[in-house]
N, C-alpha and C positions, 0 to 999 in steps of 0.2 A: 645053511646060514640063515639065521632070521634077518627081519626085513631092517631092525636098529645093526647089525651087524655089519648089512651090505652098506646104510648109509654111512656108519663110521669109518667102514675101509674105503667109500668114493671119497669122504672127504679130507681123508689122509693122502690118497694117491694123487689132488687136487693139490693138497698143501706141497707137497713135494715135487710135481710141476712148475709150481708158483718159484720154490725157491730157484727149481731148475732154472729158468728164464731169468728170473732177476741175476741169478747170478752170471750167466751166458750175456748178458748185457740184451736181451731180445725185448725186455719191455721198455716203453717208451724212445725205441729208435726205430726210426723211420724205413716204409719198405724199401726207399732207393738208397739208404746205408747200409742195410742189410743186403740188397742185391752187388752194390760196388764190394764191397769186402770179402761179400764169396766170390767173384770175379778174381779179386785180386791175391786171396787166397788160393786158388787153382793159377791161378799164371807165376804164382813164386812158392807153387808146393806147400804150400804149409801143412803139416802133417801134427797130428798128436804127441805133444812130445818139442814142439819148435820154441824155436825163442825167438821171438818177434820185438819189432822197436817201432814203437807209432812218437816220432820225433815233430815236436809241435802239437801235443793230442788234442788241444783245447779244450772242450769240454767232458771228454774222454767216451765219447760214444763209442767209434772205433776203436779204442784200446778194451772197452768192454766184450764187443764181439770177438776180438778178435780172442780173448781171454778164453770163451765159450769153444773156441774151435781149437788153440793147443791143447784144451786141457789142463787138466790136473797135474801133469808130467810135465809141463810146459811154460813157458815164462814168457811175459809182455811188460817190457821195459815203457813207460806212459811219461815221455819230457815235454817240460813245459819250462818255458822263462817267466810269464805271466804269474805273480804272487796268488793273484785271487783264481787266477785256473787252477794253480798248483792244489790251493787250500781245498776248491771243490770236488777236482779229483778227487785225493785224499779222503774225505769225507766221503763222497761217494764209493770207493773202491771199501772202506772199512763197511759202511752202510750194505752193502752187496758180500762182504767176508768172502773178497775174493782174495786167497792166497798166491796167486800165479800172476799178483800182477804188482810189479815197482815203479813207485813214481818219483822221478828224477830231476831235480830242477838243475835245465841247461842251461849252456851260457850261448853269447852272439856268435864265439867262435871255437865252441866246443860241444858236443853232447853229450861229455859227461857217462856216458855211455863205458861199461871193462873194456879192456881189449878182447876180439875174438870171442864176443857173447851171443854175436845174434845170426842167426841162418836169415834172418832176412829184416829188411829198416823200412820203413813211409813215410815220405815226406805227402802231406796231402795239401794243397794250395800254402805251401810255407815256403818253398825252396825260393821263391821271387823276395823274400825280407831278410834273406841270410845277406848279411852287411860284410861279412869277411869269410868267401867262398872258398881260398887257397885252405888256410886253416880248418875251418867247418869241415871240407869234404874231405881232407886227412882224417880226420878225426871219424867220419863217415868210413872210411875204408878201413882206419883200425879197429871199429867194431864190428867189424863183420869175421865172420869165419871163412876160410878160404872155400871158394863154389858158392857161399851166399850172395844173396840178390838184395838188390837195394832198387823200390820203386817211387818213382818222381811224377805225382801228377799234380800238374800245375796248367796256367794258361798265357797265353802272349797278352803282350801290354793292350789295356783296351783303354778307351777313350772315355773320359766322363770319371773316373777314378781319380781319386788324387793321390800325388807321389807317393812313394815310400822314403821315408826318410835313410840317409846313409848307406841305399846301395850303391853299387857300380854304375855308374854310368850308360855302359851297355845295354842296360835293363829295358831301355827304351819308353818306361813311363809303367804303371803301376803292372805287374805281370814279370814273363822274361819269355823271348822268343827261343820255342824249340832247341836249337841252334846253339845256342849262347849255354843254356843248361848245359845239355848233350857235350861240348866242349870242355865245359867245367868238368861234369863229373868224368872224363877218359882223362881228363890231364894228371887228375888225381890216380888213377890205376885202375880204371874199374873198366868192360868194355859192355858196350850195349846187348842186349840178348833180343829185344823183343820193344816196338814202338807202335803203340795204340794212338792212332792220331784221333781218334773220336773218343773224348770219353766224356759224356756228360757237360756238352761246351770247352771242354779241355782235352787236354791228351798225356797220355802213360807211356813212360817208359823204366822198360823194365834193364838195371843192371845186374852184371854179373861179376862177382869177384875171381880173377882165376887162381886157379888149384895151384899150390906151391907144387 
């Protein structure tokens, strides 16, 4: 191989890393998002081939990685109620020509979400602003597949925050303590698997749908 040969094949197998990454979502997200996601991906299985629901995606960071780790075979459902997250998603996801990933504009007390589409949901610091949790978390357990897992990580009310408008009460000031969640989501039908009280000034828990 001459030496213009070897340069044109480094800088093809470059170009096609490049797209690799862009499209896995790995450029421009941060090492501690990429380290919680693969945490979170080994604690709810995600496998090549899953259908994952990042519900509240915001900016869609997490919906991107998470994109990179089902695969091609695999689907990541990315909801948002926010107009202008929605639009940047979108953009972004078309800007990235990632196919495996659908952006769904939810509502306060829906996700909007098929029945029975996703092996596994995340809720990431969002579960504390759901305003109508009886509804919301029906809606949370018809999308899931029977054995899928639904992951809540969130944190207890802290001080120096201000309110969230139109939750519950119980909420006890901007957050929602452990406890109060945890109850919500079993009243609904789901039962706990797995509870990370450290995670990152917050804490994880992991549910489980059971098996019909």
């Amino acid at each position: 191989m001459t030496r213009r040969k070897f340069q044109l094949a480094v800088a093809a197998l470059a170009a096609l890393a490049l797209c690799w990454l862009l499209g896995a979502g790995l450029l421009g997200v941060s090492a501690d998002q990429r380290q919680e996601i693969d945490r979170l991906a080994q604690l709810m299985k995600w496998r090549p081939g899953a259908m994952v629901a990042d519900i509240g995606a915001g900016d869609g960071s997490y919906s991107y990685i998470a994109a990179g780790i089902v695969g091609p075979s695999g689907r990541v459902y990315a909801t948002e109620i926010d107009a202008e997250k929605l639009k940047q998603i979108r953009e972004e996801v078309a800007k990235r020509q990632l196919g495996n990933v659908t952006v769904i504009e939810g509502a306060a007390d829906d996700t909007k979400l098929p029945s029975d589409c996703c092996d596994a949901i995340l809720l990431r610091h969002v579960y504390h602003h759901v305003t109508q949790p009886v509804a919301f978390d029906q809606n949370l357990v018809r999308s899931l597949k029977s054995g899928g897992r639904l992951a809540i990580i969130d944190f207890p009310p802290r001080k120096g925050l201000p309110p969230v408008e139109g939750v519950p009460a119980n909420r006890g000031g901007h957050g929602i303590p452990e406890k109060v969640m945890e109850d919500e989501i079993t009243s609904a039908g789901l039962k706990v698997e797995k509870i990370v009280d450290w995670w990152d000034a917050s804490y994880c828990v992991i549910f489980v749908k059971p098996a019909r």
